[in-house]
N, C-alpha and C positions, 0 to 999 in steps of 0.2 A: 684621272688626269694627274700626273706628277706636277708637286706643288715648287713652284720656278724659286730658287735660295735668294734670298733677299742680296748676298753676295756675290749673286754668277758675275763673271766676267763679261766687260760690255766689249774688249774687241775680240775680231777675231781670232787671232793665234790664243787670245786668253780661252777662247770656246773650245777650241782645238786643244788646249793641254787637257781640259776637265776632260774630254772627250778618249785622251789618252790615260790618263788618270784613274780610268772607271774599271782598266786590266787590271787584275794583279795574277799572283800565284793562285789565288785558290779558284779563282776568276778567271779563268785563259781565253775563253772563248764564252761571246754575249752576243746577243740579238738583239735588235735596233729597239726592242723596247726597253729591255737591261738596259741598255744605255742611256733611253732614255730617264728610266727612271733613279739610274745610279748619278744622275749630270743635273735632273731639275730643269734642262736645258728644252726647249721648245719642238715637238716631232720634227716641225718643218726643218730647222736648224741642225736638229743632229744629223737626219739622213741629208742635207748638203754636205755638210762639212766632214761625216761619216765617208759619203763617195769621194770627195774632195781627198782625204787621208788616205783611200784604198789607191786612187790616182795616182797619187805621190811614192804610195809604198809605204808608206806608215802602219798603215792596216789591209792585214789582207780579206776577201770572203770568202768563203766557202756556202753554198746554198745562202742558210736565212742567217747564219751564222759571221762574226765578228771576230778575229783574231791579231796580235802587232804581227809587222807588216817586215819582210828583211830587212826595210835602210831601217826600221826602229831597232832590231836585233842587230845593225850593223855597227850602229852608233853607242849602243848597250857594250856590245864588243869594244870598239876605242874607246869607251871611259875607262871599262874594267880593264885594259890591257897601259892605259895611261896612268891610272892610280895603283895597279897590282895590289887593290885592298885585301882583295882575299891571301896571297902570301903573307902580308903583311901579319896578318887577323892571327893568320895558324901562327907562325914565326912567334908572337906573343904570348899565345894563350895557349898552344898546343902542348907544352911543358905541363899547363896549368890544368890542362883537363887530363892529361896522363898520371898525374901525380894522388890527383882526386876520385877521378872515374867517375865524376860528374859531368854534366852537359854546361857548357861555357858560352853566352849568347852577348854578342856585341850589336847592340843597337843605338837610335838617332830617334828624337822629335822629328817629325816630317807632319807638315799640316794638321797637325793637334793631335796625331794618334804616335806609337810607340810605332817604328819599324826593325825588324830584325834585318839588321846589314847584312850578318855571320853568323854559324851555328855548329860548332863542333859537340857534335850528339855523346853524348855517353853510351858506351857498349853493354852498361847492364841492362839487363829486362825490365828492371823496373828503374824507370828513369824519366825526365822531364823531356817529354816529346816538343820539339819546335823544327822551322823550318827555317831560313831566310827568305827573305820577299814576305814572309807573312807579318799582317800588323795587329797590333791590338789597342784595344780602346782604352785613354786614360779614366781613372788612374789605375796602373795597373802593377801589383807587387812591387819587389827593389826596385825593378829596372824603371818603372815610372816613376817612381819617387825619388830616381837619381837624376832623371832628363829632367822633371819639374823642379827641383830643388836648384837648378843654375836658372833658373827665370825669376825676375821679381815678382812679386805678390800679387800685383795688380794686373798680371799677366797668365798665372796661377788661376785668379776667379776667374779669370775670361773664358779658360779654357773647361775647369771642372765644374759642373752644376751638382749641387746639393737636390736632394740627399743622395749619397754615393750608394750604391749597391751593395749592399751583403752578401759577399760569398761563403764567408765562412763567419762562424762568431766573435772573431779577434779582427775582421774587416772594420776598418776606421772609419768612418761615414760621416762625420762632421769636417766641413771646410778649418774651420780652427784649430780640429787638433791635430790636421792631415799640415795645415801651415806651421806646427810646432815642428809633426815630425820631419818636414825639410828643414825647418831653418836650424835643426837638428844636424842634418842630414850636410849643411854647408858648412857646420862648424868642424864637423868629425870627417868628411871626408868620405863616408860610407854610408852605407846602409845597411842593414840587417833587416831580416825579414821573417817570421817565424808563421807558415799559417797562416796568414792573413787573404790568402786568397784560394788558396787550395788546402786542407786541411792533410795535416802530415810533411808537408814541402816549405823547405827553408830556401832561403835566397840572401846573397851576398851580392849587393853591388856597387861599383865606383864612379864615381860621374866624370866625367874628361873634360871640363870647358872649355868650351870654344864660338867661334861661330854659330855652327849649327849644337845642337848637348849631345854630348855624345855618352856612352856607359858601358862598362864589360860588366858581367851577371855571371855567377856560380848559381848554379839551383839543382836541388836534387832533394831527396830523401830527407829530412830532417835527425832522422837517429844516423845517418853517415856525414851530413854537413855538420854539426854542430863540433863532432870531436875536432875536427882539421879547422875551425872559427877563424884562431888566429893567422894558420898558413895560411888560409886563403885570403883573409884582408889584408894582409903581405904581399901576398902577390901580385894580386891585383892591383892593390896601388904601385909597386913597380913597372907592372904591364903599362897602366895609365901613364905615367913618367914618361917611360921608352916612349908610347906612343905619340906624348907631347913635344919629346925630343924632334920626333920625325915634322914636326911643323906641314901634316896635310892636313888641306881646305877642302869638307866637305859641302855637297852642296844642301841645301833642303828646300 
């Protein structure tokens, strides 16, 4: 029996977003017990408010299966056609990834994990594979250390539990000195990343502040990123610039 989060939401439309929440990319289609076990939320409760959703057109079914629903693709469509982010994203970065031939990944804090907005892939073979719609768990390389680094401290513990993971032997695992290298990370403007999560993979990224944190990310090869250092934290703090120019309010 899935253990109920000490934070589920007590109304309903709160039960109804978890419920919507438990999709993603790599997730498209789930069974009522996925859901229930991605939500914590109660059998009886999912499968009401499960058919409740499919009623509406939120979620479609197929057999035992789970899928979003047209008005949720419908309304996916008027965000994405109201904010034209993705134009926006390439119009910024598309220079920046042609220039490098590296993969360029624009992501957002959303609910304590790292989400990929944008992802203009690099065309080499060997290159930093990402998608958009996919998320990853803090803390993770530049790009997590650019989203965390525009939160205060006290906001910082709440989200990362010690001891951090080792991925590689250069992985930082103490809270203290992962709090040096943002407030690092606030003064300069950047991040740098050498290895520290994938061995051989560098990573360049800039933090955007705002509302929600926002960050563009260089990653690729480390014997190809490191000659072009400086271009690229050029750039991209330009990029960041322009994009602050633009004054949009993302949501999270």
């Amino acid at each position: 029996m899935p253990k109920q989060h000490s934070d589920s939401p007590k109304t309903v439309l709160g039960k109804a977003k978890v419920i919507l929440d438990a999709f993603s990319i790599e997730r498209p289609s789930l069974t009522l017990t996925d859901i229930i076990n991605a939500t914590g939320l109660p059998k009886p409760t999912v499968f009401r408010l499960t058919q409740e959703l499919v009623n509406l057109g939120f979620v479609s079914q197929s057999g035992k299966r789970y899928q979003l629903g047209m008005f949720a693709h419908r309304l996916g469509m008027i965000a994405n056609q109201q904010l034209k982010l993705d134009d926006i994203f390439n119009d910024l970065l598309m220079p920046i990834a042609k220039e490098t031939g590296e993969t360029v990944i624009t992501a957002q804090l959303d609910q304590g994990q790292v989400l990929y907005l944008h992802v203009i892939e690099s065309e080499s073979p060997f290159r930093f594979v990402a998608g958009a719609g996919a998320r990853r768990e803090l803390p993770f390389g530049a790009t997590g250390m650019a989203l965390l680094s525009q939160l205060d401290s006290a906001e910082v513990k709440n989200i990362l539990q010690e001891p951090f993971k080792p991925f590689t032997a250069k992985t930082i695992t103490s809270l203290a000195e992962y709090q040096e290298r943002l407030d690092q990370t606030t003064a300069n403007g950047i991040v740098v990343e050498q290895g520290e999560y994938y061995d051989g993979i560098m990573a360049i990224a800039v933090p955007i502040p705002g509302r929600v944190p926002l960050t563009f990310t260089v990653v690729g090869p480390e014997d190809r990123v490191r000659p072009n250092q400086t271009f690229i934290i050029n750039q991209l703090k330009q990029a960041a610039a322009e994009f602050r120019k633009l004054d949009i309010a993302l949501t999270g």
